[in-house]
C-alpha positions in Angstrom: 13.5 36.1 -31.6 10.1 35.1 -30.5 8.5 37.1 -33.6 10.3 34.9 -35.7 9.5 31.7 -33.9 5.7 32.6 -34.2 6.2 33.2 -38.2 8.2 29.3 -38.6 5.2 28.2 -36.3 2.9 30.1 -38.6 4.6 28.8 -41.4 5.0 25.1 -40.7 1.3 25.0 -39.2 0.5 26.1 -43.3 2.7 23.4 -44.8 0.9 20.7 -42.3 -2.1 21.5 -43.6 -1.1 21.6 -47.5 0.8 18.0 -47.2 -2.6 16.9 -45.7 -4.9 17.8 -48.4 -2.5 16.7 -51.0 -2.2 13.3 -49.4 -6.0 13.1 -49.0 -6.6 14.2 -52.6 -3.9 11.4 -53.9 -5.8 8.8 -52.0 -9.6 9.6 -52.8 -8.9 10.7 -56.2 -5.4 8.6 -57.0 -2.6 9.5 -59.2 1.3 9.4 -60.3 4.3 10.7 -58.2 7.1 10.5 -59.7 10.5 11.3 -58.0 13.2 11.7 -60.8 13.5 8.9 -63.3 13.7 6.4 -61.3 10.6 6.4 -58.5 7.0 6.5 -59.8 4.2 5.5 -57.7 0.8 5.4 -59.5 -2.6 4.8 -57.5 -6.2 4.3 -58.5 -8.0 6.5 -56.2 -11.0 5.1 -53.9 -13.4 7.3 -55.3 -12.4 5.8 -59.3 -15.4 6.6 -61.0 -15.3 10.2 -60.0 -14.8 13.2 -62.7 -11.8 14.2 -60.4 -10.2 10.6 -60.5 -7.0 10.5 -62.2 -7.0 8.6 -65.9 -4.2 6.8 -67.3 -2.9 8.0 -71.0 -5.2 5.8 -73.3 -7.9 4.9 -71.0 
């Protein structure tokens, strides 16, 4: 039992980590979520002018 709570431990530590970096890259670089049809969040980055930094279609 306490091999697999050291693997969901391992495994959560990992997921921690992942949701950080995603949510730092959506702020300093911005984007669009979008949750179904009906949820879309779309944010200019702070870093805008950056080769990363997400573009609208058409800009």
């Amino acid at each position: 039992m306490e091999i697999i709570n050291f693997i969901l431990a391992g495994i959560h530590h990992f997921l921690n980590i992942t949701w950080s970096l995603l949510l730092a890259f959506f702020l300093l670089f911005g984007g669009k979520w979008c949750i179904g049809n009906f949820i879309e969040i779309t944010m200019p980055g702070f870093m805008r002018k950056s080769k990363r930094a997400y573009k609208e279609d058409g800009e």
